[in-house]
ZADO-296887 format. One line per 10 residues: number of its first residue (from 1); their letters; for each residue x, z, y of C-alpha. Coordinates in nm, 4 decimals, decimal comma. Layout:
REM ZADO-296887
NUM	A	X Z Y | ... $
REM end
This chain:
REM ZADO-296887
1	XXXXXXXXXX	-4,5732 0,2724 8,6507 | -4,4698 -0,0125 8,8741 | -4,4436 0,1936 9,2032 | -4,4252 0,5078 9,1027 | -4,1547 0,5219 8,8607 | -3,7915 0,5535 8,9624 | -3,7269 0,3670 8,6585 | -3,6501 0,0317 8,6948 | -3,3009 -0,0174 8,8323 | -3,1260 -0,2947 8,8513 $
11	XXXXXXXXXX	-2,9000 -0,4041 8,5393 | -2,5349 -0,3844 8,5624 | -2,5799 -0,2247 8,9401 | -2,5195 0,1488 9,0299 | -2,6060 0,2481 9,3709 | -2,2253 0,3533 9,5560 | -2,1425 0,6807 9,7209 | -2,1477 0,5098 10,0823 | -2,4366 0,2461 10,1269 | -2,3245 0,0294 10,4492 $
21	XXXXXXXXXX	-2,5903 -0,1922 10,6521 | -2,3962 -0,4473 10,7717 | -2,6479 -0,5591 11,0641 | -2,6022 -0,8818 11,2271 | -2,8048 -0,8773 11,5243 | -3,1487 -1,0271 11,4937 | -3,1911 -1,0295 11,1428 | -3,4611 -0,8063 11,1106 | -3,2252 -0,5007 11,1265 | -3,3892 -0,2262 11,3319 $
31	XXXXXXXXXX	-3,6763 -0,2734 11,0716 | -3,4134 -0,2289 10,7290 | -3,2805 0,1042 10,9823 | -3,6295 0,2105 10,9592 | -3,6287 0,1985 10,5893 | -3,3542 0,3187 10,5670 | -3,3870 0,6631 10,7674 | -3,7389 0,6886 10,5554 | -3,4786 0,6948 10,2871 | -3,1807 0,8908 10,3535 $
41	XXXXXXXXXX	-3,2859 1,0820 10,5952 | -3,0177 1,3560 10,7059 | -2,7836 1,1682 10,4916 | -2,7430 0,8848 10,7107 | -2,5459 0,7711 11,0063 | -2,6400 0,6045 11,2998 | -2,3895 0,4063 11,4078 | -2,5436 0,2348 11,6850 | -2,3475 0,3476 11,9684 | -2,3409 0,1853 12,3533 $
51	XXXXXXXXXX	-2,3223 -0,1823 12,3569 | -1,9863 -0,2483 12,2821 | -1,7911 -0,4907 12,5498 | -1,7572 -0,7757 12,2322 | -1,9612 -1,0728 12,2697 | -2,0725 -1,0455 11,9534 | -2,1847 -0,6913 12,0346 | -1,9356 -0,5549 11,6766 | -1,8436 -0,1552 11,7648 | -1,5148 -0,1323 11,6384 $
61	XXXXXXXXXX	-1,4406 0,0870 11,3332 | -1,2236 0,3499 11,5574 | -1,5516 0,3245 11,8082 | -1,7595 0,4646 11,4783 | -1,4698 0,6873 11,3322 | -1,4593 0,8884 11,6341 | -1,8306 0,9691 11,6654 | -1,8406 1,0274 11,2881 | -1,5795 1,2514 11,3092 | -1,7264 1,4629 11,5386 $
71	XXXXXXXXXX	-1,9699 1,5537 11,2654 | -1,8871 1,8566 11,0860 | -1,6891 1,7843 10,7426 | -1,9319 1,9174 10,5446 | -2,1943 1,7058 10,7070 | -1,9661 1,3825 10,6636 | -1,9315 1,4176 10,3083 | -2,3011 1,4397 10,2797 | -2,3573 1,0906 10,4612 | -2,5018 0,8239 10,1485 $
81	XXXXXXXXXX	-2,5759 0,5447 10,4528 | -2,4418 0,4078 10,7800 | -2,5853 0,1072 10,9563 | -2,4904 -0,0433 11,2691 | -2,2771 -0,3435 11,4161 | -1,9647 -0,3370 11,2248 | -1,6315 -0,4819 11,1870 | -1,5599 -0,5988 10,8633 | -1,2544 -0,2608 10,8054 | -1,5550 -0,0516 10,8261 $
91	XXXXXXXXXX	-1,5394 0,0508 10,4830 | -1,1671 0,2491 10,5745 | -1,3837 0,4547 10,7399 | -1,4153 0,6497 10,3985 | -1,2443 0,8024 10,1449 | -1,5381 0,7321 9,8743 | -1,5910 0,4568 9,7163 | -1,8719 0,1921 9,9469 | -2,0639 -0,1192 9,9633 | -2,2252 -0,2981 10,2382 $
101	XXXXXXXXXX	-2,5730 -0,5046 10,2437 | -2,6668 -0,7394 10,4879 | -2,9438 -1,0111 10,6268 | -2,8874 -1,3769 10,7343 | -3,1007 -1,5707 10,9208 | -3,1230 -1,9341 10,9878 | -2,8839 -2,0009 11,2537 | -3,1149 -2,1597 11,4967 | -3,3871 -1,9232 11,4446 | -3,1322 -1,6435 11,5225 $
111	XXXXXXXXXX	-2,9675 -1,7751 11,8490 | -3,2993 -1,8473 11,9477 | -3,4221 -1,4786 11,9294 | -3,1104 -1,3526 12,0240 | -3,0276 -1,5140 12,3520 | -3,3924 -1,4529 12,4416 | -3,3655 -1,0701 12,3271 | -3,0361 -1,0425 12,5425 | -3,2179 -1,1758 12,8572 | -3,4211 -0,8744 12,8681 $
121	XXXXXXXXXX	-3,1359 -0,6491 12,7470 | -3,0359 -0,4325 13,1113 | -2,7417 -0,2628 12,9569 | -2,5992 -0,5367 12,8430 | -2,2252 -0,6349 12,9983 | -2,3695 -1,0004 13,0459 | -2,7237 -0,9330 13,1481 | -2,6582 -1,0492 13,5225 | -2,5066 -1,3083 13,4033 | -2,7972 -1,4576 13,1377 $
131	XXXXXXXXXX	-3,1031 -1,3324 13,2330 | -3,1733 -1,6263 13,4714 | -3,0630 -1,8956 13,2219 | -3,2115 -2,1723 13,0273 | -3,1078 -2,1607 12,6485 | -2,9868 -2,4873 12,7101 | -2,7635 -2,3668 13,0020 | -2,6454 -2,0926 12,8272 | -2,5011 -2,2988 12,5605 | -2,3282 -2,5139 12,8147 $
141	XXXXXXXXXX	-2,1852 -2,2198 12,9714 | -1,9751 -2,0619 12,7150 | -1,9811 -1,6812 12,8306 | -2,1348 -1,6028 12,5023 | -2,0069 -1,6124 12,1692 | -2,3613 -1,5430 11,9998 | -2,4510 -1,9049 11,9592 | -2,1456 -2,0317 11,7633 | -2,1419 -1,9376 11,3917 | -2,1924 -1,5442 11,4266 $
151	XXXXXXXXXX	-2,3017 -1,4797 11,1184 | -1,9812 -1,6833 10,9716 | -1,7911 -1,4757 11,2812 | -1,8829 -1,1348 11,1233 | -1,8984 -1,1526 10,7919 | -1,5223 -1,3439 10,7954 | -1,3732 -1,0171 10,9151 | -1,1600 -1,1855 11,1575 | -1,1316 -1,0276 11,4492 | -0,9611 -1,2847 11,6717 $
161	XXXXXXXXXX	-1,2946 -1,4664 11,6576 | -1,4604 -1,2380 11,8581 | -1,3724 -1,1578 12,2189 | -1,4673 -0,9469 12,5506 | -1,7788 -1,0756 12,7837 | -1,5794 -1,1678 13,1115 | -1,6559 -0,9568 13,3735 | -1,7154 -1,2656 13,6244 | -1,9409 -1,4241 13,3534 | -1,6368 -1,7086 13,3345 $
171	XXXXXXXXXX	-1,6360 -1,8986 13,0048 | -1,4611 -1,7024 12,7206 | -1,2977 -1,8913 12,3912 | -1,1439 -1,7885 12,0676 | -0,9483 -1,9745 11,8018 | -1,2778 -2,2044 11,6621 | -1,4241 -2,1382 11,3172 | -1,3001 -2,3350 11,0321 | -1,4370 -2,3689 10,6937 | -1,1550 -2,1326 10,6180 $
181	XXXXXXXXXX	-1,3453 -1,8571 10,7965 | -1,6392 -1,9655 10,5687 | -1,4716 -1,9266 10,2179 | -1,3884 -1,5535 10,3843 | -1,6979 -1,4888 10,4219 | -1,8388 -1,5640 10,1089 | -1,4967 -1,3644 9,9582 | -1,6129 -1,0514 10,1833 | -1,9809 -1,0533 10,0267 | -1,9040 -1,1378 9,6691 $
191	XXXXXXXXXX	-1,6168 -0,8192 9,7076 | -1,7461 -0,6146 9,9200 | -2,1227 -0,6155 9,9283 | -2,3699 -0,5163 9,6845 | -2,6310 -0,7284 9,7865 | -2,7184 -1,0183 10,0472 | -3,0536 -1,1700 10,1973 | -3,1986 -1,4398 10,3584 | -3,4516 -1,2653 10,6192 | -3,7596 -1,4655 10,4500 $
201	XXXXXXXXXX	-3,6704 -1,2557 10,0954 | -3,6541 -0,9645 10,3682 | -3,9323 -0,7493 10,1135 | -3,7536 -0,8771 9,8195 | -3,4706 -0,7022 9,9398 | -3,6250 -0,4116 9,9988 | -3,7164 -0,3943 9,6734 | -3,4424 -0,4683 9,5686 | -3,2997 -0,1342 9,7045 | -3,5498 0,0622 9,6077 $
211	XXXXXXXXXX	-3,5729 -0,0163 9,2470 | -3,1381 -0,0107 9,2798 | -3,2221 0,3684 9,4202 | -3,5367 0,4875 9,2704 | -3,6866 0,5729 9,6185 | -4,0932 0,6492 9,5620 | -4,2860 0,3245 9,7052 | -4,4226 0,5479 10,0385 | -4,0439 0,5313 10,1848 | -4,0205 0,1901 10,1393 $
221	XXXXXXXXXX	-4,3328 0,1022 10,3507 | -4,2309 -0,0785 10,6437 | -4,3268 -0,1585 10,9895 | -4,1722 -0,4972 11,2133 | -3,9652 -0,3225 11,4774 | -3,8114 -0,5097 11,7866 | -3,9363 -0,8478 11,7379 | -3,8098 -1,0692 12,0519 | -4,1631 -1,0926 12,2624 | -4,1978 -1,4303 12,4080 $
231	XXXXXXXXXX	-3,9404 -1,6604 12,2187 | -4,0227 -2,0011 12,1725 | -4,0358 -2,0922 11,7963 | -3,7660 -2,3122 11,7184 | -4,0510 -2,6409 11,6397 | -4,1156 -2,5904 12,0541 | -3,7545 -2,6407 12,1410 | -3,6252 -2,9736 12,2544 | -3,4958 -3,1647 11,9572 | -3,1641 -3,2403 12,1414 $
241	XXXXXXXXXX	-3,1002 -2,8503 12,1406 | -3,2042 -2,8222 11,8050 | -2,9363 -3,0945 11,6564 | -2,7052 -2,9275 11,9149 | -2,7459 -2,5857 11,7649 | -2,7127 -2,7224 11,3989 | -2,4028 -2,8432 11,5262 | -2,2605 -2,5649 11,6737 | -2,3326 -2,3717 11,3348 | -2,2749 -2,6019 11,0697 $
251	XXXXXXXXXX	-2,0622 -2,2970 10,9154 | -2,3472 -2,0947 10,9537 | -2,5769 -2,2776 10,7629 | -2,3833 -2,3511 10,4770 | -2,3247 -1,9543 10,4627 | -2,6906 -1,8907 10,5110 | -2,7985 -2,1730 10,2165 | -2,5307 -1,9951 9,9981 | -2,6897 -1,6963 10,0515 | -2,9666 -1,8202 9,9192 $
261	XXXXXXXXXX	-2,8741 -1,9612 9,6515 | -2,6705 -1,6323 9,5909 | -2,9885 -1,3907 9,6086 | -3,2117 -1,5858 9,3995 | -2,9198 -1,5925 9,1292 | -2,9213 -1,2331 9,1741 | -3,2732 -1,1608 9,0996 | -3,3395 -1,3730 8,8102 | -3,2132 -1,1607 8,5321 | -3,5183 -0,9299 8,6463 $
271	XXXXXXXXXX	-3,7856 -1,2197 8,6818 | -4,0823 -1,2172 8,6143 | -4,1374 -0,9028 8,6777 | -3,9296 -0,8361 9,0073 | -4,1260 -1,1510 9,1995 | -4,4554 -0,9892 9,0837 | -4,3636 -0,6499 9,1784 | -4,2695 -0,8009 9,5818 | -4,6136 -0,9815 9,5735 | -4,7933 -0,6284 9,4978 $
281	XXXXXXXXXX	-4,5313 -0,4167 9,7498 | -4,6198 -0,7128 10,0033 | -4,9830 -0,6786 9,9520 | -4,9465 -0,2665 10,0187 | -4,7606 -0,3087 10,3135 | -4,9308 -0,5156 10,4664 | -5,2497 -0,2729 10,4065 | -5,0549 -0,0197 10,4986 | -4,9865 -0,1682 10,8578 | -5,3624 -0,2509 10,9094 $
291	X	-5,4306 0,1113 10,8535 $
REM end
């Protein structure tokens, strides 16, 4: 009954016409894009076009509309899912009514894996520029953007907080974050999104969606894609850097905690039984990966 019922749902919640991923990079996202093609299948839309030239990698919504557009009408009005790098307008990009979802990460954790993920990153605009740094130098550098609140960056939806790489790899700025850009944030997600994560309730979430959907447990099974090989874990990392990082995303972290404290909230009109159902998927995905 527990996994193979479509019954379950989640009180008060109806799944929207246009489900949105609102990936913020390194946040486990190219595993949820996995779960979510199991899912959707031909109703979903990659939007995960050429690195943008936007230090925080975001693809602008015209970027997206004009690759979705080239998709025959009949085919867009079919879409039920996009996912991708997104501006916060993203949602103009319909005429149906949409929510997004999203992962957040623990700031230091995530510039971490990110600035060691870009280093290997060819493509990338800023690649020449990086790939022989220190994470230490690259924080005193200031090409990069990455390292300074992101998550508070994106999920604000302002865009004068992000900017181009510079094509010399010379520093780059933008108007700072400000705890204004924090209270947007939280706006955005308690308007506009359906549900939010911290990446350790990552199978909760996925749960979460499935029980919101009614998706049989075998498309939910899920596989770690594009872990960063050969980070440091943030305990090996100089305690200097680490009180520097907590510094530079103090906005972060208070975003991240609310999250938190926002998710949990969420859940516990379906406790007990929602915590013991993630235990059990846990337990089958993880034999499902050994096998």
């Amino acid at each position: 009954m527990l996994f193979g019922s479509p019954i379950g749902g989640i009180p008060g919640l109806v799944p929207p016409e246009v489900l949105i991923f609102f990936h913020i990079p390194k946040t486990g996202g190219m595993t949820m894009k996995g779960v979510v093609e199991h899912c959707f299948a031909d109703q979903h839309f990659n939007a995960y076009l050429k690195y943008g030239g936007t230090a925080l990698h975001v693809r602008s919504t015209a970027k997206v509309a004009e690759e979705f557009h080239k998709l025959p009408v009949a085919n867009q009005r079919a879409i039920r899912c996009i996912v991708g790098h997104f501006a916060m307008d993203i949602d103009t990009l319909f005429d149906r009514p949409s929510k997004c979802f999203t992962i957040l990460r623990h700031p230091a954790n995530r510039v971490i894996s990110n600035f060691f993920f870009n280093r290997l990153k060819t493509d990338l605009r800023s690649y020449s520029f990086i790939k022989d740094l220190t994470l230490e130098q690259y924080l005193d550098s200031g090409i990069g953007l990455d390292h300074n609140n992101q998550q508070v960056r994106m999920l604000s939806g302002c865009p004068e907080l992000d900017a181009p790489w510079d094509l010399e790899g010379r520093k780059i700025s933008t108007p700072p974050v400000e705890r204004r850009h924090l209270e947007m944030a939280k706006r955005n997600i308690e308007e506009r999104f359906i549900v939010a994560a911290p990446l350790e309730k990552y199978s909760a979430l996925v749960w979460f969606l499935k029980r919101l959907y009614g998706w049989p447990l075998h498309r939910v099974l899920f596989q770690i894609r594009n872990e960063t090989p050969n980070r440091p874990k943030v305990e090996a990392v100089s305690e200097a850097t680490r009180k520097r990082l907590e510094t530079l995303n103090q906005y972060d972290t208070e975003l991240y905690n609310w999250v938190k404290a926002r998710f949990a909230k969420q859940i516990e009109p379906l406790e007990p039984d929602f915590s013991r159902e993630v235990r059990l998927f846990d337990m089958l995905n993880r034999s499902a990966q050994r096998g």
